[in-house]
C-alpha positions in Angstrom: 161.9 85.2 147.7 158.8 84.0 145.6 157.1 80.8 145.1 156.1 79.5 141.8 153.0 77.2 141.6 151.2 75.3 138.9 148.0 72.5 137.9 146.2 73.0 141.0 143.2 71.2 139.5 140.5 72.2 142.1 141.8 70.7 144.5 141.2 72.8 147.1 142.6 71.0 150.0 145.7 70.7 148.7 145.9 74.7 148.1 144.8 75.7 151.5 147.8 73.3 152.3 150.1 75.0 150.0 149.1 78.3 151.2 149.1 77.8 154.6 152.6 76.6 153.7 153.8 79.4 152.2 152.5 81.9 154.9 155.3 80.4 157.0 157.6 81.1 154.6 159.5 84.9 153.7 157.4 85.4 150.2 157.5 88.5 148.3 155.4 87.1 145.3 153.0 84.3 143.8 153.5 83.0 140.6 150.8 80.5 139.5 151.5 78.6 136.2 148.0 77.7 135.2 145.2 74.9 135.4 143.4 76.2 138.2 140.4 73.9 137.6 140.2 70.0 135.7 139.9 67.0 137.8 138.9 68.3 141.4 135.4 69.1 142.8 136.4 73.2 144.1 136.6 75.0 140.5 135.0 78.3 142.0 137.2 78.2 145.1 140.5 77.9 143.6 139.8 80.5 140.9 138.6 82.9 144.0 142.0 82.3 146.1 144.2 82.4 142.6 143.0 86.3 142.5 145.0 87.3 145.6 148.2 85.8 143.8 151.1 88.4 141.4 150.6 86.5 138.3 148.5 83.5 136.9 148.8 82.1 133.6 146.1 80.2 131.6 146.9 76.1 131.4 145.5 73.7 128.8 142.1 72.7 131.2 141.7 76.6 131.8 141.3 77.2 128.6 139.2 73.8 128.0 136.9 75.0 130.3 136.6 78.5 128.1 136.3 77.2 124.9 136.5 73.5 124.3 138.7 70.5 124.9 141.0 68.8 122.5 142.8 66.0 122.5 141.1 65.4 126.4 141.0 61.8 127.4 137.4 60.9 128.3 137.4 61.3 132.3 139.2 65.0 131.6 136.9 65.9 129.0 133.7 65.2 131.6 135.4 67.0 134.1 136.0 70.1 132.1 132.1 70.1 131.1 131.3 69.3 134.3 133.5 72.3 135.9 131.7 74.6 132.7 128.2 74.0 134.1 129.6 74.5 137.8 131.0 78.1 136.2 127.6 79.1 134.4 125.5 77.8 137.0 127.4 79.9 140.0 126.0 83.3 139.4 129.8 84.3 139.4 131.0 85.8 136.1 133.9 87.6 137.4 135.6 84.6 137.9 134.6 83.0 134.4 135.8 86.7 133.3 139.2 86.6 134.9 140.1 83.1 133.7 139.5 84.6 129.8 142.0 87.6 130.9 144.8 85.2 132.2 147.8 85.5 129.6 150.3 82.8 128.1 153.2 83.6 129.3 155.0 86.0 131.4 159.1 87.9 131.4 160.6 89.0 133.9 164.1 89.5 134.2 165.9 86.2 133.3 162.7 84.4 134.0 160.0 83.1 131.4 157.0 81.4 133.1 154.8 79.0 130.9 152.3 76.5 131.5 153.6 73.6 128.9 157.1 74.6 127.5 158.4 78.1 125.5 157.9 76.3 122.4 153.9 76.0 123.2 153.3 77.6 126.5 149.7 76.1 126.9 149.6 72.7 125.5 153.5 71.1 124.8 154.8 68.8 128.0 158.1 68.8 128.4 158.5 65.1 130.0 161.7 63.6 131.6 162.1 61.4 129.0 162.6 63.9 126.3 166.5 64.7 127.1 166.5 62.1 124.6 164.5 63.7 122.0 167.3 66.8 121.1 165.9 67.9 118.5 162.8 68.8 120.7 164.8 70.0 123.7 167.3 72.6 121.4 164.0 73.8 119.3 162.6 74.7 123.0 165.5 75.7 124.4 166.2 78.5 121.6 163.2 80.3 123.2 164.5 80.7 126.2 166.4 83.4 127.4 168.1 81.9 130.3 165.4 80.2 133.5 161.9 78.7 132.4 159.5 77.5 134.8 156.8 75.4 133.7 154.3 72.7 134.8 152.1 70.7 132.9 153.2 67.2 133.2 152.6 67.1 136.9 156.2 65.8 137.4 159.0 68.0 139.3 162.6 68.1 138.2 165.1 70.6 136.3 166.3 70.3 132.8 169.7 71.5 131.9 171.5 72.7 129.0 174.9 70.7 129.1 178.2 73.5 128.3 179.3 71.1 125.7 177.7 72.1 122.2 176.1 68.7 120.5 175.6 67.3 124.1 172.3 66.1 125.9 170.3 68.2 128.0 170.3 66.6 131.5 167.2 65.9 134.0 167.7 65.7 137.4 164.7 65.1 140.1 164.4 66.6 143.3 165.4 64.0 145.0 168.7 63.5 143.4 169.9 67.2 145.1 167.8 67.3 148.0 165.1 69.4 147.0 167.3 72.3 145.6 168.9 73.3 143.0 171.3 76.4 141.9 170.5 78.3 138.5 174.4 78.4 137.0 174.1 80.2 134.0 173.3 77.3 131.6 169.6 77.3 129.9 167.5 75.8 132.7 163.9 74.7 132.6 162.4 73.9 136.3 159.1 72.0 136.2 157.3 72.8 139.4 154.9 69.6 139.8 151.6 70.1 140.8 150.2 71.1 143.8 146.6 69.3 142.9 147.1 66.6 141.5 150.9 64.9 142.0 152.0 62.8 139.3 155.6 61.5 140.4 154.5 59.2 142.8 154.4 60.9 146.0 151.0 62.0 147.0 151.8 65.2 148.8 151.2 68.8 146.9 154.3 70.3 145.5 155.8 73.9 144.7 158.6 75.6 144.4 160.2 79.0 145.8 162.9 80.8 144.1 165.6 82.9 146.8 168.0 84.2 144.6 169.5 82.3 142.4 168.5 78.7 144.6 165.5 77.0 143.9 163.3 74.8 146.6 161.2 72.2 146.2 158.6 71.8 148.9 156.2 68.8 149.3 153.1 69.4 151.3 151.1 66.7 153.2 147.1 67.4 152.8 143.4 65.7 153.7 143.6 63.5 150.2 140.8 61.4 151.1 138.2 64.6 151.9 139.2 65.6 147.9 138.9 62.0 146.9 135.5 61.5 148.7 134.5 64.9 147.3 135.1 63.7 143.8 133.3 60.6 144.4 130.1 62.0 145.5 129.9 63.8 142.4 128.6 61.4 139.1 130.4 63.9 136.5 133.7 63.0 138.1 135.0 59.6 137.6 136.2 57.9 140.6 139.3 57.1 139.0 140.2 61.0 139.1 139.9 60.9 143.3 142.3 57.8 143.7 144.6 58.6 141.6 145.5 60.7 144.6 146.4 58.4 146.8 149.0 57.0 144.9 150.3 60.4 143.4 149.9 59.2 139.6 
């Protein structure tokens, strides 16, 4: 078994959470899909506790943080200066070192792992609401092998590859199979949701682990308002960024 992760967002919280979570659980293997920092008021911590993990990937705030944002709305844009200064200011540049050396993507077996999509594995979301954009879908589904995991948009679900040539690809959420589903052979692409930073409504961190061929999604119930309150003591984060998390959007 291994768990894939993603868009942890310093939120460090919800990661102690998530691991304390999957030390319950039989896991072989960590797979984090990128944006270890953004947002949240821990950058330096979750960078420090992503080093124990089998892979990490570089996400589109990651590599903000490195060079410089674009396209950043104006609250993620102060946050990814503001996590810089944290970065230059902390005396640690093995960590600053290690988030340059994280790669783009990562094969193995049938599996590709990305941050956004295959197509554009730091920066491209994939949203639900693109099994209606088919030209988009078949373009990124010609890149992948067989399984993608990706993150991203924040939002949990699988995407599916329909048998019948010309059809729609299908997105189902976790709810709609009970947290699991069963890779069949078709081109599948499994957005993992974030365990930082939520986007689908429900507050609680969320991750995936892989047994097989079955895939679980796990929600995880964290301390929220010590992030939130964390993010409003500091002036460089907006407010907005700590109660967003109440609400999971």
């Amino acid at each position: 078994m291994f768990a894939v992760l993603s868009d942890i967002h310093g939120n460090l919280e919800a990661l102690d959470a998530v691991r304390a979570d999957l030390a319950r659980r039989p896991v072989s293997a960590v797979y984090c899909l990128g944006d270890l920092v953004g947002y949240g008021p821990n950058p330096v911590e979750c960078i420090e506790a992503a080093r124990e993990w089998d892979v990490v990937l570089i996400g589109n705030h990651d590599q903000a943080v490195l060079f410089d944002p674009d396209g950043f709305g104006q609250s993620a844009e102060r946050a990814i200066f503001w996590t810089r200064r944290v970065l230059e200011t902390s005396g640690r540049s093995d960590l600053w070192s290690y988030l340059a050396e994280r790669p783009r993507t990562h094969r193995e077996d049938d599996f590709l792992f990305v941050h956004g999509s295959a197509r554009s594995p730091t920066n491209e979301y994939v949203f639900p609401e693109d099994i209606y954009n088919q030209r988009k879908m078949d373009r990124i589904g010609e890149l992948i092998e067989r399984y993608c995991f990706c993150g991203h948009t924040h939002v949990p679900g699988v995407f599916v590859r329909p048998d019948a040539e010309g059809e729609p690809w299908e997105f189902h959420t976790p709810e709609e199979r009970h947290h699991f589903w069963r890779f069949d052979g078709r081109k599948t692409i499994v957005n993992v949701g974030s365990v930082g930073q939520p986007r689908d409504g429900d507050r609680r961190a969320c991750y995936v682990t892989v047994d097989g061929w079955d895939v679980h999604f796990h929600r995880v119930e964290y301390d929220w308002r010590t992030t939130r309150d964390k993010i409003y003591a500091i002036p460089d984060l907006d407010n907005f960024l700590g109660d967003r998390l109440e609400e999971g959007r």
